[in-house]
N, CA and C atoms as a LAMMPS dump frame, in Angstrom:
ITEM: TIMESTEP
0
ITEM: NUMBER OF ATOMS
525
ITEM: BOX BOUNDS ff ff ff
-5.0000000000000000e+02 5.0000000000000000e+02
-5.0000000000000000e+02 5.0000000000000000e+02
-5.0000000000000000e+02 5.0000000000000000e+02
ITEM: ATOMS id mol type element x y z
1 1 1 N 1.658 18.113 -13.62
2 1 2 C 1.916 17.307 -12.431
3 1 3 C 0.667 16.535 -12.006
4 2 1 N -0.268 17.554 -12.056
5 2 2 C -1.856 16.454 -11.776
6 2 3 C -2.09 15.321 -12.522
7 3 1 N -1.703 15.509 -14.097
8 3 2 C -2.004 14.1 -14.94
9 3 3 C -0.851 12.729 -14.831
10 4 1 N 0.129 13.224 -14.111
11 4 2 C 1.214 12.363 -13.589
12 4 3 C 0.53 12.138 -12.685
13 5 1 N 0.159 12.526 -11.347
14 5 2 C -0.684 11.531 -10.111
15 5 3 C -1.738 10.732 -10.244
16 6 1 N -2.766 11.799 -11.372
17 6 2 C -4.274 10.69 -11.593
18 6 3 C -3.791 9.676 -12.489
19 7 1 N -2.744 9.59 -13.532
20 7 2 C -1.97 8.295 -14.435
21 7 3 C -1.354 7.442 -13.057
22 8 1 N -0.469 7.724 -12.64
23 8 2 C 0.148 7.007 -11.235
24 8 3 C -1.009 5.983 -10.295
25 9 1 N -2.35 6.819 -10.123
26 9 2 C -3.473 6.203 -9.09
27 9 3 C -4.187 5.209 -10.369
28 10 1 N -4.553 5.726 -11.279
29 10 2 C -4.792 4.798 -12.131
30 10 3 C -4.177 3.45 -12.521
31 11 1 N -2.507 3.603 -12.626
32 11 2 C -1.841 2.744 -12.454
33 11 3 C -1.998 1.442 -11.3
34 12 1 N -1.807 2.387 -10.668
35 12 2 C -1.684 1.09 -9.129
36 12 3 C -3.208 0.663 -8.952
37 13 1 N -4.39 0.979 -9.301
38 13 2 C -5.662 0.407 -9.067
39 13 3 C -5.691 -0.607 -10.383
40 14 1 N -4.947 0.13 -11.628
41 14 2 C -5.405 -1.451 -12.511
42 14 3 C -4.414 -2.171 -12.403
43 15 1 N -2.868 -2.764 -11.602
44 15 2 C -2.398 -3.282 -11.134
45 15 3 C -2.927 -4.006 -10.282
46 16 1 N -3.223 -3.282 -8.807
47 16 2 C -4.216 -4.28 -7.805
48 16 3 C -5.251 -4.99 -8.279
49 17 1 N -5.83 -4.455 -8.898
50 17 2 C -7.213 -5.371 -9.6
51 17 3 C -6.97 -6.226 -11.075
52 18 1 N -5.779 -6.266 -11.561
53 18 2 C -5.207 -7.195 -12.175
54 18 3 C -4.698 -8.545 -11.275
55 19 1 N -3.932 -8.153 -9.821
56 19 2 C -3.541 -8.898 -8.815
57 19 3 C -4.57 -9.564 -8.389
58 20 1 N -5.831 -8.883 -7.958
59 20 2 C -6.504 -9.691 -7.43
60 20 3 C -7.282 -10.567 -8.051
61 21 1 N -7.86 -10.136 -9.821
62 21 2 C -8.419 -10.759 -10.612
63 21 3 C -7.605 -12.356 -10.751
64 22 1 N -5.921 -12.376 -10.739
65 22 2 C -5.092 -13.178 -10.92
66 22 3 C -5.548 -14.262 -10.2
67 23 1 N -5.335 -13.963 -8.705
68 23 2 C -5.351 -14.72 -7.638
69 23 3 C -6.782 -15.308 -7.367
70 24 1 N -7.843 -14.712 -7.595
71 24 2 C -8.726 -15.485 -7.862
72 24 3 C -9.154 -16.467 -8.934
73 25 1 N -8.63 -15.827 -9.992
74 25 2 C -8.379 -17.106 -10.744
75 25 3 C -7.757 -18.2 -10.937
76 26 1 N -6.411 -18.128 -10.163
77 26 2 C -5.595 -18.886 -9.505
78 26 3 C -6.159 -19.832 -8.301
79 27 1 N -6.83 -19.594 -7.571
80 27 2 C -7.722 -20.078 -6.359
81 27 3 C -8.737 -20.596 -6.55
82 28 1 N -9.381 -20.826 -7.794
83 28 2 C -10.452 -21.061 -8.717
84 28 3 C -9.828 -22.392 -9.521
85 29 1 N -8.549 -22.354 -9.886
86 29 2 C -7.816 -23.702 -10.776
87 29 3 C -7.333 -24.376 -9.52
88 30 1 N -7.58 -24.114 -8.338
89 30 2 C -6.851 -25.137 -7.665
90 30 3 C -8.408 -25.405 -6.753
91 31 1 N -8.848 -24.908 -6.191
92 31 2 C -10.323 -25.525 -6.194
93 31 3 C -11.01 -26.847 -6.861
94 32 1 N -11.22 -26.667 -8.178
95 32 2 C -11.087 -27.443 -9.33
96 32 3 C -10.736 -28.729 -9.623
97 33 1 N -8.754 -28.462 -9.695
98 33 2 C -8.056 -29.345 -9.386
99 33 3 C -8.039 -30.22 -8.246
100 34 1 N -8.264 -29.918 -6.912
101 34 2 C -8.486 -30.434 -5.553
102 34 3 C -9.846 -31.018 -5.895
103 35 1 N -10.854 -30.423 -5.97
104 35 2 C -12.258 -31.367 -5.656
105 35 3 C -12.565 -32.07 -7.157
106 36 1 N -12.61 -31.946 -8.151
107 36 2 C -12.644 -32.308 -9.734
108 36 3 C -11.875 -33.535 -10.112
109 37 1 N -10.707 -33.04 -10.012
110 37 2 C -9.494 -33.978 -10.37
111 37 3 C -8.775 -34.849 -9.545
112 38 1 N -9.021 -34.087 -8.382
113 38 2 C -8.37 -35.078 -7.021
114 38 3 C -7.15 -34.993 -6.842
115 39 1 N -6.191 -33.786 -7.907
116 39 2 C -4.638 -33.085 -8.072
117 39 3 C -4.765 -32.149 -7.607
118 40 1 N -4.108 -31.987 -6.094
119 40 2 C -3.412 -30.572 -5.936
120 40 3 C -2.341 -29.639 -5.382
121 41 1 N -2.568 -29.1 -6.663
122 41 2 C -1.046 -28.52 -7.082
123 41 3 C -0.502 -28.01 -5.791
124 42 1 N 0.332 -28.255 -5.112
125 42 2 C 0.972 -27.001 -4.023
126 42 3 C 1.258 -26.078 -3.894
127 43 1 N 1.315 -25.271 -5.198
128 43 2 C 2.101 -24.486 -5.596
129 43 3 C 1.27 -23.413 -5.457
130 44 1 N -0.114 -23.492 -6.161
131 44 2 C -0.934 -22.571 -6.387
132 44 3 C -1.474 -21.957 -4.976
133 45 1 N -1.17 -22.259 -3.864
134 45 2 C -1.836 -21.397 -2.605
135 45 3 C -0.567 -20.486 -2.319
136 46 1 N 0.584 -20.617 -2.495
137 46 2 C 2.034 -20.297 -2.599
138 46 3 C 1.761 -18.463 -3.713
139 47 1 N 1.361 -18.987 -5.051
140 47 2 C 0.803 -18.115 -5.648
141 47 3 C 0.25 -17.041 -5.506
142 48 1 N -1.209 -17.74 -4.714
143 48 2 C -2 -16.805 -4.469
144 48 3 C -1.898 -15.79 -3.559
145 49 1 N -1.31 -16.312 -2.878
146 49 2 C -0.491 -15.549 -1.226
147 49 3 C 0.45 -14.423 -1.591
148 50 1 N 1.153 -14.709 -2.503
149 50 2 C 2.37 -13.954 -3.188
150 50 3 C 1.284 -12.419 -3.975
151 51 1 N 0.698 -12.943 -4.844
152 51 2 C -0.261 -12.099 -5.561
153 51 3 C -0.88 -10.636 -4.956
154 52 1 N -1.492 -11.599 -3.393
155 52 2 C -2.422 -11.12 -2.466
156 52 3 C -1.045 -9.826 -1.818
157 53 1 N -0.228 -10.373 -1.17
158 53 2 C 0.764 -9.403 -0.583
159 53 3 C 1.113 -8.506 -1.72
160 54 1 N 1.645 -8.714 -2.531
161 54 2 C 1.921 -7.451 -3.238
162 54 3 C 0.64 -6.323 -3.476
163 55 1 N -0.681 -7.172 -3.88
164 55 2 C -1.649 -6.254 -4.358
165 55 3 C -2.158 -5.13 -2.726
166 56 1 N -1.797 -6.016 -1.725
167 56 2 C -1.969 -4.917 -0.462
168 56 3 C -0.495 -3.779 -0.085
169 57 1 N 0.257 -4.008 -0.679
170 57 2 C 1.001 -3.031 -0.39
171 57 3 C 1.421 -2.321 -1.388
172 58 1 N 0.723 -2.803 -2.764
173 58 2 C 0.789 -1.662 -3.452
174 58 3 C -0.505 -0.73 -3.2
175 59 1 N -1.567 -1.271 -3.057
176 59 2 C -2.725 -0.167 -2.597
177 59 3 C -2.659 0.514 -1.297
178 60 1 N -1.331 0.397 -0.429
179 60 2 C -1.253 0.901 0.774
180 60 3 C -1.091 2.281 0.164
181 61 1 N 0.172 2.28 -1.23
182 61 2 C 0.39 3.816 -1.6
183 61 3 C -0.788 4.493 -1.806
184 62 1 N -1.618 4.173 -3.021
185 62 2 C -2.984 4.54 -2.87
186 62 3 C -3.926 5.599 -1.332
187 63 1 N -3.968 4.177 -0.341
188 63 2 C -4.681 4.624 0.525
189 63 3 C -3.568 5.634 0.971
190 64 1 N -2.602 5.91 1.315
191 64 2 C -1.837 7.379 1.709
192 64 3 C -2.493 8.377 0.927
193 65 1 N -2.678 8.661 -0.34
194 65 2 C -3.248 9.563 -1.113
195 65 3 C -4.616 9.832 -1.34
196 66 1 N -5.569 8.853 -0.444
197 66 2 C -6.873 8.632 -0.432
198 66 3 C -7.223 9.106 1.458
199 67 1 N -6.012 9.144 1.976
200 67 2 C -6.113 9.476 3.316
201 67 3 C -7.232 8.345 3.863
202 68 1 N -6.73 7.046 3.573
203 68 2 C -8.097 5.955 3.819
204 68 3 C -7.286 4.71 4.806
205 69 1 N -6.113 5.201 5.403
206 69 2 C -5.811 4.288 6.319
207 69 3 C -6.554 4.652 7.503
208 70 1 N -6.745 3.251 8.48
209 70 2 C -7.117 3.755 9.541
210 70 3 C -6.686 4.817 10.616
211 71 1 N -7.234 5.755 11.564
212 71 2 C -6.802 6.819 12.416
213 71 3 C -7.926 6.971 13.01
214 72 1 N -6.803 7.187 14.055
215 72 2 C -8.114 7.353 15.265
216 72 3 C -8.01 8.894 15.815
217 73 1 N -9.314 9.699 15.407
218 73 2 C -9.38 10.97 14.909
219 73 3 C -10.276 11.556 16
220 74 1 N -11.128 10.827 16.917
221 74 2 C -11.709 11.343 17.989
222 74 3 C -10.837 12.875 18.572
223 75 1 N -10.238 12.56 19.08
224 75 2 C -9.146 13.783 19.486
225 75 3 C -9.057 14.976 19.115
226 76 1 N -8.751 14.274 17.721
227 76 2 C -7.425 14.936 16.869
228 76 3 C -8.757 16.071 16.428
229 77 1 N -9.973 16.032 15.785
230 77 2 C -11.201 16.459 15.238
231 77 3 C -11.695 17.874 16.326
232 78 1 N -10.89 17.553 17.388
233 78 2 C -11.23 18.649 18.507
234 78 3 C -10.615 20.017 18.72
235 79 1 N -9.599 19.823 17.89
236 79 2 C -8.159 20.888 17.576
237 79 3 C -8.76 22.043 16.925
238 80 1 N -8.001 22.984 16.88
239 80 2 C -7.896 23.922 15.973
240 80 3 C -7.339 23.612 14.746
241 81 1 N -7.583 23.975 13.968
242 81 2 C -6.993 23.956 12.442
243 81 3 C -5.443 23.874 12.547
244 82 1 N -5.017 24.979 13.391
245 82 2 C -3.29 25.393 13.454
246 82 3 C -2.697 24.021 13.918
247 83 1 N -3.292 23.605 15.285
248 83 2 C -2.957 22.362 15.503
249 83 3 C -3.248 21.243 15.067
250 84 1 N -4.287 21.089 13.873
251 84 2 C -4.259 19.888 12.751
252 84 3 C -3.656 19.54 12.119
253 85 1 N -3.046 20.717 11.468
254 85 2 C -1.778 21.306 10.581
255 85 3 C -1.299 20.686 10.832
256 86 1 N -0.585 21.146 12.353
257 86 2 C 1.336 20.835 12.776
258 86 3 C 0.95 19.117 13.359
259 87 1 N -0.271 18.255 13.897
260 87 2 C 0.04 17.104 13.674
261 87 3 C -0.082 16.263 12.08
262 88 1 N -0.894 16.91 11.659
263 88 2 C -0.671 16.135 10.423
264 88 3 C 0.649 15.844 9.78
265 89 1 N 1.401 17.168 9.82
266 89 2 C 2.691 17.414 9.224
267 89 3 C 3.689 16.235 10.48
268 90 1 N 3.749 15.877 12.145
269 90 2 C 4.167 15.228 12.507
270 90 3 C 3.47 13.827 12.141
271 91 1 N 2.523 13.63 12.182
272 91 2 C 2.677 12.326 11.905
273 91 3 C 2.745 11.902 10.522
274 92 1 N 3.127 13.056 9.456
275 92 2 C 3.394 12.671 7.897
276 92 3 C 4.72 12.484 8.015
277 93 1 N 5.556 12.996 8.934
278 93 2 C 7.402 13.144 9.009
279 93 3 C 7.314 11.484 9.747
280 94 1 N 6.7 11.362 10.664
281 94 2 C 6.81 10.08 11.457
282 94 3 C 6.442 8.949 10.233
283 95 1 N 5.34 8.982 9.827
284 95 2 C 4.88 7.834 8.787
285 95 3 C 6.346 7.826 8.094
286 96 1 N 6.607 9.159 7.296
287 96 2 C 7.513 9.04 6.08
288 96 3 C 8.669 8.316 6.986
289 97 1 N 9.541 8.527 7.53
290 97 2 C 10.646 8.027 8.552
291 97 3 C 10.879 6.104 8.989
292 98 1 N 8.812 6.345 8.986
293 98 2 C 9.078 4.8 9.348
294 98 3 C 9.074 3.973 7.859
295 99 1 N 8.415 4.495 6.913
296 99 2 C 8.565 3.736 5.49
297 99 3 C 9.927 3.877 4.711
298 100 1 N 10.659 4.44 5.303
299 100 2 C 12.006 4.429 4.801
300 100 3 C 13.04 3.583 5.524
301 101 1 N 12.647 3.623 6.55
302 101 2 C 13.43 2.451 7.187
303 101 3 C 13.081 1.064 7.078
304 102 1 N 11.685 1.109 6.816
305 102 2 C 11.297 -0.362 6.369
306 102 3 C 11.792 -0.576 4.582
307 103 1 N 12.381 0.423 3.737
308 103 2 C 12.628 0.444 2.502
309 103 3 C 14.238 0.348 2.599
310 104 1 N 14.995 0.891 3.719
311 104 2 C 16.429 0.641 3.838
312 104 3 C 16.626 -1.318 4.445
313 105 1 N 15.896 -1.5 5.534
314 105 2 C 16.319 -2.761 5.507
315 105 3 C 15.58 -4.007 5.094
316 106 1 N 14.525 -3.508 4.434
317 106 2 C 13.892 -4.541 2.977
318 106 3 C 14.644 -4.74 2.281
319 107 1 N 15.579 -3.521 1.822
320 107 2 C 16.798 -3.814 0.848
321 107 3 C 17.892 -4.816 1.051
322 108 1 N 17.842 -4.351 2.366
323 108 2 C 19.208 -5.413 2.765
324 108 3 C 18.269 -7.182 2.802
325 109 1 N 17.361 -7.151 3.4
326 109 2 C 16.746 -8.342 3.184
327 109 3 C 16.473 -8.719 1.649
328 110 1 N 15.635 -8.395 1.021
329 110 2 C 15.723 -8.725 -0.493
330 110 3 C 16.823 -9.137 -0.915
331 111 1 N 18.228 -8.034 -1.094
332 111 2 C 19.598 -8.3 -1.375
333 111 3 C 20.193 -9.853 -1.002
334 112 1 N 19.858 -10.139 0.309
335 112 2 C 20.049 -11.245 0.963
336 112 3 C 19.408 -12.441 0.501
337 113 1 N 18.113 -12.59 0.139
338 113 2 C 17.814 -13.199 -0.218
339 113 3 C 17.908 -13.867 -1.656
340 114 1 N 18.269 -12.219 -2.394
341 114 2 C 18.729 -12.404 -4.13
342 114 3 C 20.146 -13.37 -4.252
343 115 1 N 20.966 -12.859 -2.849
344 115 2 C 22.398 -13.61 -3.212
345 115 3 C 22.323 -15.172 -2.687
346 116 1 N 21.568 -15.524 -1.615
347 116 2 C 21.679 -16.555 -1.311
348 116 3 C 20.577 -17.42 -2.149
349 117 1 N 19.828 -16.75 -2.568
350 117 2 C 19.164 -17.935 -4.149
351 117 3 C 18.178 -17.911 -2.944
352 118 1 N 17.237 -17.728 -2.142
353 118 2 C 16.629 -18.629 -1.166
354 118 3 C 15.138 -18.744 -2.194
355 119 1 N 14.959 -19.606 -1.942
356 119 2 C 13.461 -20.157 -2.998
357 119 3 C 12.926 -21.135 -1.852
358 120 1 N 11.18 -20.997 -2.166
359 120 2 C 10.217 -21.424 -1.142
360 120 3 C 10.554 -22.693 -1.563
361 121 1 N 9.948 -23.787 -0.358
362 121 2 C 9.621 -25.033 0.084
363 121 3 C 9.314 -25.757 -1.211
364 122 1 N 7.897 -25.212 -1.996
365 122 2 C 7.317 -26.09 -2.564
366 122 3 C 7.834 -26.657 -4.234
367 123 1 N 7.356 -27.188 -4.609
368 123 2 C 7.856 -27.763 -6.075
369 123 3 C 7.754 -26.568 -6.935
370 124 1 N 7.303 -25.626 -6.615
371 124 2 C 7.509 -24.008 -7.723
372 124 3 C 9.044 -23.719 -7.463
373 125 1 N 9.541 -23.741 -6.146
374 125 2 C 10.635 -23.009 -5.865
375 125 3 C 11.19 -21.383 -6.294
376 126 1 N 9.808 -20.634 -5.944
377 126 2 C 10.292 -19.568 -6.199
378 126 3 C 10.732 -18.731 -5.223
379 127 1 N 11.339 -17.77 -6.182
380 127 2 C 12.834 -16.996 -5.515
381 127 3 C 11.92 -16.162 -4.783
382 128 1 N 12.414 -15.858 -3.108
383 128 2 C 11.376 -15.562 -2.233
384 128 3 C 11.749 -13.978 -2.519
385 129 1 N 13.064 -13.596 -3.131
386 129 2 C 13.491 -12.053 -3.594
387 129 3 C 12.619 -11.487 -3.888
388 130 1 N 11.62 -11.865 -4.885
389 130 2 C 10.763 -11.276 -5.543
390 130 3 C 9.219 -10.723 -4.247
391 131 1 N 8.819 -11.845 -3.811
392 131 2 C 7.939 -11.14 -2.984
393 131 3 C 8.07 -10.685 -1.314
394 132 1 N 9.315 -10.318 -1.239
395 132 2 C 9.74 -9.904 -0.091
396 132 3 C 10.075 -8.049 -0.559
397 133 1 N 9.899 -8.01 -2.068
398 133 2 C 10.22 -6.66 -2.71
399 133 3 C 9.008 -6.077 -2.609
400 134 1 N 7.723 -6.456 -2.345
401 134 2 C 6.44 -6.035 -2.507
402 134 3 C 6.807 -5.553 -0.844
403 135 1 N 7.209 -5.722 0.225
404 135 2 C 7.347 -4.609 1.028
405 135 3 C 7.998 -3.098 1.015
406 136 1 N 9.126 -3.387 0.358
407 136 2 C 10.055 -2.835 -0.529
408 136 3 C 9.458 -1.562 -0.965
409 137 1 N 9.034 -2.064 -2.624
410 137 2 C 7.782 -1.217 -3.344
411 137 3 C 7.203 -0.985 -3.097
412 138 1 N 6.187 -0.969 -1.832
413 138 2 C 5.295 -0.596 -1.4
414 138 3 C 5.613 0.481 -0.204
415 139 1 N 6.253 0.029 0.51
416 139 2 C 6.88 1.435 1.774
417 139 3 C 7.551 2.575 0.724
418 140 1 N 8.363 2.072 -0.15
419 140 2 C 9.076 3.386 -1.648
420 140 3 C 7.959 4.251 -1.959
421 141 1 N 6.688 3.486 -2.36
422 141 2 C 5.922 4.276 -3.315
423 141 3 C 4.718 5.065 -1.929
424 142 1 N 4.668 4.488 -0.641
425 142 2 C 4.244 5.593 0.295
426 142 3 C 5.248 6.441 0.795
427 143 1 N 6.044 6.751 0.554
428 143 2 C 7.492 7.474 1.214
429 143 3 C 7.042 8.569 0.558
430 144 1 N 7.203 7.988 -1.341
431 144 2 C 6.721 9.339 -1.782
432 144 3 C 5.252 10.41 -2.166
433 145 1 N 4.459 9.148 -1.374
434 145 2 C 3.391 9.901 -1.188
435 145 3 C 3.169 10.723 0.104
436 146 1 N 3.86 10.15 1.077
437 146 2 C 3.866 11 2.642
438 146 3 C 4.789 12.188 2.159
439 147 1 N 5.911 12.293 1.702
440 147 2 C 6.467 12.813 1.084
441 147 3 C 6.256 14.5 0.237
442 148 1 N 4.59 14.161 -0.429
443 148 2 C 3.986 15.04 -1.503
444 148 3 C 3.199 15.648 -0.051
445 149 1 N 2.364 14.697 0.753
446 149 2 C 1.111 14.641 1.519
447 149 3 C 2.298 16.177 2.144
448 150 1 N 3.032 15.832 3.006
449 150 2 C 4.264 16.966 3.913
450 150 3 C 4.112 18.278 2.897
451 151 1 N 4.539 17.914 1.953
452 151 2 C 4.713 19.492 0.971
453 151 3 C 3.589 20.41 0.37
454 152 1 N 2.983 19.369 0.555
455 152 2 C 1.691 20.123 0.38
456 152 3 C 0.835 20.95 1.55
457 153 1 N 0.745 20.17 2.891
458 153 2 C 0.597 20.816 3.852
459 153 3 C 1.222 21.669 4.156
460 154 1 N 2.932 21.94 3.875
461 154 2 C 3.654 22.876 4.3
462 154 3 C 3.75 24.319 3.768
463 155 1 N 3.212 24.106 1.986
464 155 2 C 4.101 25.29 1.243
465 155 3 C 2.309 25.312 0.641
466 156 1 N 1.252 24.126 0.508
467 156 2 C 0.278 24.632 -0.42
468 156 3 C -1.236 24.274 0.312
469 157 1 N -1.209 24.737 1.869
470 157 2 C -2.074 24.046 2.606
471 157 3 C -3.625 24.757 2.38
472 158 1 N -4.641 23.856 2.119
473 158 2 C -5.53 23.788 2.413
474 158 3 C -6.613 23.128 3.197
475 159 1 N -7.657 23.158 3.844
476 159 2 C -8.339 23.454 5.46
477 159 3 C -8.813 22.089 4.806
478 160 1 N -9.617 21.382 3.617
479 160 2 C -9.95 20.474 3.086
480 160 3 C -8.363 19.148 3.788
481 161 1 N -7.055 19.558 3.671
482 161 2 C -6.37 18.199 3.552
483 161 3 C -6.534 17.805 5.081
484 162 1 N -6.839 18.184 6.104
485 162 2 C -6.67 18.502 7.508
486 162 3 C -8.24 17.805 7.908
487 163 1 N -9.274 17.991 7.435
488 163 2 C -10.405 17.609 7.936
489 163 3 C -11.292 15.908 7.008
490 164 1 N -11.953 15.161 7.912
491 164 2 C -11.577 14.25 7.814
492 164 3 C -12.984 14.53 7.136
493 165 1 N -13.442 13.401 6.282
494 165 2 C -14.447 12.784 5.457
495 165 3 C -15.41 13.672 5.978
496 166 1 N -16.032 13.155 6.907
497 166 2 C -17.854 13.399 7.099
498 166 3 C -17.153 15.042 7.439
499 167 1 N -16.48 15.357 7.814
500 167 2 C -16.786 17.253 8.226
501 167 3 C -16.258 18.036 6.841
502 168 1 N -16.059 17.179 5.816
503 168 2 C -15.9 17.579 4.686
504 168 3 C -17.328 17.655 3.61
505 169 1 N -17.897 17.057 4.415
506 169 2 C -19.51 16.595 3.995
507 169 3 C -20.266 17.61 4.274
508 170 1 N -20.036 17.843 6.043
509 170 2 C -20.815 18.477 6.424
510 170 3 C -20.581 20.102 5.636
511 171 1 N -19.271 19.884 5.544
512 171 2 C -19.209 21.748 5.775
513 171 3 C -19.198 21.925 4.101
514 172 1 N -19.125 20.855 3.34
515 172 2 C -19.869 21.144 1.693
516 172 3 C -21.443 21.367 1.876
517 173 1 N -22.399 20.835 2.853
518 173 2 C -23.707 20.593 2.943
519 173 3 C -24.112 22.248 3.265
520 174 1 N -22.946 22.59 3.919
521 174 2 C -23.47 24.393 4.502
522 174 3 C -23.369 25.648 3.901
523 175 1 N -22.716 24.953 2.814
524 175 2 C -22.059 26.319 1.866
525 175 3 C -23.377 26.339 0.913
């Protein structure tokens, strides 16, 4: 199961950094084209935009499993362990809850958009289905990381998933 998650994180980082390598190179031919050639394409900022959104919400799954979204932990850092626990576990049920509902009516939006053909403005005319799915795929693939994050706290908890960066520092520095 571990070489399925570190293959999975591996995955989605040389994905994103394929995305972003793209889009800069993409942003780089239209640069070019605009000041060089005095042609530019419309299409390619359309592109890059498209590129850019997917590569952030596929690394959103990531940061769930990196525990690297923002939180505001002042508070929370003041608790007892017992009560770190039981919010972590609420706000992993709350996260998971809200990425599924953004994955139930992404669907219906995507769907909507697949049947009615809708394609952007510019002379690319692409089918907007496709990057309206990068919300999609991206709330799916944190569902099932909030998902693991819950079961693990529940059935395989350790004091490490509960405490945040630097007191993970500290309390490696004391041992």
């Amino acid at each position: 199961m571990n070489r399925i998650l570190v293959g999975w994180n591996q995955a989605e980082k040389f994905l994103v950094a394929l995305l972003a390598l793209a889009s800069v190179a993409c942003a780089f031919y239209g640069v070019v084209m605009r000041y060089i050639f005095q042609m530019t394409p419309d299409w390619i900022e359309e592109i890059v935009i498209y590129m850019i959104i997917w590569a952030v919400f596929l690394v959103a799954s990531t940061l769930v499993e990196e525990r690297g979204h923002v939180a505001a932990t002042l508070l929370v850092e003041r608790f007892p362990l017992k009560m770190r626990r039981f919010l972590a576990v609420s706000n992993g049920i709350l996260a998971l809850a809200f990425c599924l509902l953004i994955v139930l009516f992404g669907l219906q939006i995507v769907g909507d958009a697949f049947l009615k053909d809708a394609r952007s403005v510019t002379s690319l005319r692409f089918p907007l289905w496709i990057s309206y799915l990068s919300v999609v795929t991206g709330c799916a693939l944190m569902s099932i990381r909030y998902g693991m994050r819950i079961y693990r706290l529940l059935f395989f908890f350790e004091t490490s998933q509960v405490l945040e960066e630097h007191e993970r520092i500290i309390k490696e520095q004391n041992l």
